[in-house]
C-alpha positions in Angstrom: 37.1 53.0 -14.1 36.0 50.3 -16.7 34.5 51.9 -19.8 30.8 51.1 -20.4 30.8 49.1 -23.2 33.3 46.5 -21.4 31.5 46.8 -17.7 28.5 45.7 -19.2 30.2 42.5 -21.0 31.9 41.7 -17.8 28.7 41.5 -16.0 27.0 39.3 -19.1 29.5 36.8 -18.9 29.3 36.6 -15.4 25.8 36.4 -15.7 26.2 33.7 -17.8 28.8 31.4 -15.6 26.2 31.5 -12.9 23.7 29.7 -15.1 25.8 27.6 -16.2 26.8 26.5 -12.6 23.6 26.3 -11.5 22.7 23.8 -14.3 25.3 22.0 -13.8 24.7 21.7 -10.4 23.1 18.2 -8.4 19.6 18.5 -8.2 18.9 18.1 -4.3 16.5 15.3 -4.0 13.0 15.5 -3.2 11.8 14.5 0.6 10.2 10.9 -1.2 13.8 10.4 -2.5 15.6 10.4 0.5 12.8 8.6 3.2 10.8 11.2 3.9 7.7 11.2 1.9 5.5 14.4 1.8 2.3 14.2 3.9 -1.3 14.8 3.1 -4.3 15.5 5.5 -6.3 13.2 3.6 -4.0 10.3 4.2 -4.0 8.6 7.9 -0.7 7.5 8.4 1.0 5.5 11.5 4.2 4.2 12.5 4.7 0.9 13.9 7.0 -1.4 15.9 6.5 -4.6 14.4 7.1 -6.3 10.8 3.5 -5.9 9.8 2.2 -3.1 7.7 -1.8 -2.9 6.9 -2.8 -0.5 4.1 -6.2 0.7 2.9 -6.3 2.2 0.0 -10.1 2.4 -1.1 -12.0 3.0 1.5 -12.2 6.9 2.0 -15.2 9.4 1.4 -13.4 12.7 1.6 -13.2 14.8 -1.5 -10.1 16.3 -2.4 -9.8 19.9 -2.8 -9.8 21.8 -6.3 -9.8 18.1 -7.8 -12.6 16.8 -10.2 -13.7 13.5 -10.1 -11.5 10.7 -12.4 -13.8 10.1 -16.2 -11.4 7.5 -17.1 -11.2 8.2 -20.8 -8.9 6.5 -22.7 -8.0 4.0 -20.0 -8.4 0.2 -19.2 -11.1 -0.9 -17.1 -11.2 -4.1 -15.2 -9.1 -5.5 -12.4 -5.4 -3.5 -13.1 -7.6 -0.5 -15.0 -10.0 2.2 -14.4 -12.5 2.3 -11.4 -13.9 5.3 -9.1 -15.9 2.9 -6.4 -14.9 2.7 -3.2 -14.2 -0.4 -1.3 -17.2 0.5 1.8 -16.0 -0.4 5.7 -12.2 -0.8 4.7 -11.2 2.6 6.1 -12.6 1.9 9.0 -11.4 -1.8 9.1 -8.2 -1.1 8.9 -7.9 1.0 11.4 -9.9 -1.7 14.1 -7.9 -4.4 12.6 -4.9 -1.9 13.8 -6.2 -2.0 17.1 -6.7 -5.4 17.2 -3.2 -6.2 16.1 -2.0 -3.9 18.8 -3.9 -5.6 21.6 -3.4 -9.3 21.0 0.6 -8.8 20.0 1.7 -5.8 22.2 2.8 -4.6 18.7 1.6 -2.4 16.7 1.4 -2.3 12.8 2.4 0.2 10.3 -0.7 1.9 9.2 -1.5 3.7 5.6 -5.3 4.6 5.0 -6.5 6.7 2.3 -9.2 9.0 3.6 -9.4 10.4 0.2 -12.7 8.6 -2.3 -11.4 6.6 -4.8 -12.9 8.4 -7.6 -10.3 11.2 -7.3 -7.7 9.2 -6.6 -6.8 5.6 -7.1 -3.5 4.7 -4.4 -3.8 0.6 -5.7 -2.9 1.7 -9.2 0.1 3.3 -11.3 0.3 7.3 -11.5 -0.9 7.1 -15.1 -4.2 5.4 -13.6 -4.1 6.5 -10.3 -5.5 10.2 -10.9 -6.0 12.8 -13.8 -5.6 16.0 -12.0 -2.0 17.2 -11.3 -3.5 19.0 -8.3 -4.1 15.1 -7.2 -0.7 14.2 -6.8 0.8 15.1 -3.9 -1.9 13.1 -1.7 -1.0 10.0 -4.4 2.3 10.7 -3.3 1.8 10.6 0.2 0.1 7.6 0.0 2.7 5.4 -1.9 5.5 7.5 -1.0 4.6 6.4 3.4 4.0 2.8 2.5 7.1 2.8 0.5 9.1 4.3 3.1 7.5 2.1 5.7 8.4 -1.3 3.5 12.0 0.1 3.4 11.8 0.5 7.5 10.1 -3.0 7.9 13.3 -4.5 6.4 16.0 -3.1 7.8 14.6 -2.9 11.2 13.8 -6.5 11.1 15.0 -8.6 8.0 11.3 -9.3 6.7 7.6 -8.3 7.0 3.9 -8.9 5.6 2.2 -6.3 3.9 -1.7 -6.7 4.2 -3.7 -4.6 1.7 -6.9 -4.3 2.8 -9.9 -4.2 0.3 -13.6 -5.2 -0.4 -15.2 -7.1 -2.7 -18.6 -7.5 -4.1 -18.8 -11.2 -5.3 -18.5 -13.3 -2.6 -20.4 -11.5 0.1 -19.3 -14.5 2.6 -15.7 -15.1 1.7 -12.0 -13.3 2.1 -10.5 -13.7 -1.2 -6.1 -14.2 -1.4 -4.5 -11.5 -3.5 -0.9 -12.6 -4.2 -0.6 -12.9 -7.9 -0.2 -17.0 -7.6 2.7 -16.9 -5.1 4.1 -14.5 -7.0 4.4 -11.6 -3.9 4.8 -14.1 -1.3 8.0 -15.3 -2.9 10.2 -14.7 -0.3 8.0 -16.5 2.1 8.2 -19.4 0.1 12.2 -19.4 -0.6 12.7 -19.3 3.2 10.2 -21.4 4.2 8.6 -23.6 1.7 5.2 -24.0 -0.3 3.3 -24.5 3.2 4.0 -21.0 4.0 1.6 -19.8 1.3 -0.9 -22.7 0.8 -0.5 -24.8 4.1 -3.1 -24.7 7.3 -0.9 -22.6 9.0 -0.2 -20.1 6.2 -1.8 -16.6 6.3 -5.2 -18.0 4.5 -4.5 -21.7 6.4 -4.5 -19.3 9.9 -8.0 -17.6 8.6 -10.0 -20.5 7.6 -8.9 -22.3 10.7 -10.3 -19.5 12.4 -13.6 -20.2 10.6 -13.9 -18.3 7.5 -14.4 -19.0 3.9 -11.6 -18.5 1.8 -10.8 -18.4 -2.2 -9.4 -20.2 -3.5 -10.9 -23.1 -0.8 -7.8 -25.1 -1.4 -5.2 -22.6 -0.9 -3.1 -24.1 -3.8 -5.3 -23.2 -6.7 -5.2 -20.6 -8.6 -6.5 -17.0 -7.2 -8.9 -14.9 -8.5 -8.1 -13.7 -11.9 -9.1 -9.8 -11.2 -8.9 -9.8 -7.6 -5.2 -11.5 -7.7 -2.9 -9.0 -6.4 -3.2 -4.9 -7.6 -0.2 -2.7 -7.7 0.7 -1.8 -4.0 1.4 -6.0 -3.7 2.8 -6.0 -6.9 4.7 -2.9 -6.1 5.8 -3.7 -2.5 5.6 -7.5 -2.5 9.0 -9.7 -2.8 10.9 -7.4 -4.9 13.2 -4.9 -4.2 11.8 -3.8 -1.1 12.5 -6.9 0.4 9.4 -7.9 2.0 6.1 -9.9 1.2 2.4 -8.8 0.5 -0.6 -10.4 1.0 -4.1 -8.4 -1.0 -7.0 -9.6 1.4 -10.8 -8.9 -0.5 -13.1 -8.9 2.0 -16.5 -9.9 1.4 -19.3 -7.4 2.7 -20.2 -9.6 5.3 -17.0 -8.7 7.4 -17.1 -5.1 6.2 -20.6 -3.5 8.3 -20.7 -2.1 11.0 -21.9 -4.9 13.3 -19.1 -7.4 11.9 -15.8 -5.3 11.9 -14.8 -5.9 15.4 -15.0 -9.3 14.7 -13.5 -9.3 11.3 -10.3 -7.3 13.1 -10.5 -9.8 15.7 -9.9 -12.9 14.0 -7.0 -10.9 11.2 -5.3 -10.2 14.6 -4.9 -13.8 15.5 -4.2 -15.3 12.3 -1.2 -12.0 12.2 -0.1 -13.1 15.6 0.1 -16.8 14.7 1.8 -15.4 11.4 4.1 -13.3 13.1 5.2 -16.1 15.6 5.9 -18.5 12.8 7.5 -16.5 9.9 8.4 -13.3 11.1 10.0 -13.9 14.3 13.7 -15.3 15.0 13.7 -18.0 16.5 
């Protein structure tokens, strides 16, 4: 039998090996990490089978539990900063311009809306914007973590895709405003096929004012809206490494009510399906 004395430093060093294995060990990566991003009740998620992906991020009224609202102390305001309004009809938008989508195309879109109010949780900005509460950021996650993962899908399932970003917009009541930081996350578009695809008649805004509505910029080669350019899920998502474009559509509150949605997701259907046919489809 060992004596004492030496049984016990046996054990310590032992003791000790293990921690030092255990450090040196891989950390196993988190669900998000590996393309499979945590879920959240509060965010409506569906999967698609086409290259189209609509998000809403601003649109929900739910609050989320054990989580004050944002203050915003400290932090930017303006169009890439601080704000706890929410964008009115989008949630509901999204999901009838989902439907829509579906019934003119036979496809249906990727779908991310935030349920969630924005003043808890902001899913268009960074994480150091985005919320304030730790308790807050597994439902951030969610959010960006699905759209990510369904950017990554879009691309190798079919080469290239459109993200549409779906928000509102309170100074042009009659008018859709672009959201692309000047070309900047339609680049891909426009390397493959040209400068019409982003300010021609039959690009994405070209397809929409054809079909009767007011755009911004009204000639689709001037320069956007300085705050309502393109926030950071186009920014994010859009021709960069994810391989894909993104379009930020600011919908006026005339195409947001209740008596104008169906509409609204009506004529976003046909411009996607036009879209689709033109830049997303081989031919």
């Amino acid at each position: 039998m060992l004596p004492l004395r030496r049984f016990a430093l046996i054990t310590v060093a032992l003791a000790l090996a293990a921690v030092v294995a255990l450090a040196d060990a891989p950390v196993a990566p988190t669900p998000h990490a590996i393309g499979k991003p945590p879920t959240s009740p509060l965010v409506a998620v569906e999967p698609g089978d086409s290259p189209v992906i609509l998000s809403a991020p601003h649109g929900g009224t739910k609050d989320v539990p054990g989580v004050s609202p944002r203050k915003g102390d400290g932090l930017p305001v303006g169009g890439s900063g601080f704000f706890a309004g929410r964008d009115g009809g989008t949630e509901e938008l999204a999901h009838a311009t989902a439907a829509a989508i579906a019934k003119k195309t036979g496809k249906k879109p990727y779908l991310v809306v935030a349920q969630f109010h924005r003043k808890f949780i902001d899913a268009n900005r960074p994480p150091e914007i985005a919320y304030e509460d730790a308790k807050a950021k597994p439902t951030y996650d969610a959010y960006r973590g699905t759209l990510a993962s369904y950017c990554r899908e879009v691309k190798k399932r079919y080469g290239r895709g459109l993200l549409l970003d779906i928000h509102g917009q309170g100074r042009m009541k009659d008018t859709v405003i672009r959201g692309t930081k000047d070309g900047k996350t339609v680049a891909l578009l426009v390397q493959r096929y040209g400068e019409k695809a982003h300010t021609g008649p039959n690009s994405f805004f070209g397809l929409l004012a054809a079909g009767g509505y007011k755009v911004y910029p009204e000639k689709l080669a001037d320069k956007e809206y300085a705050t309502l350019s393109g926030g950071d899920i186009v920014q994010t998502y859009g021709s960069g490494d994810y391989g894909i474009d993104a379009i930020q559509l600011e919908f006026g509150g005339d195409f947001r009510d209740a008596a104008s949605r169906t509409a609204t997701a009506d004529k976003v259907a046909a411009a996607v399906a036009k879209f689709t046919e033109l830049y997303l489809s081989d031919k």
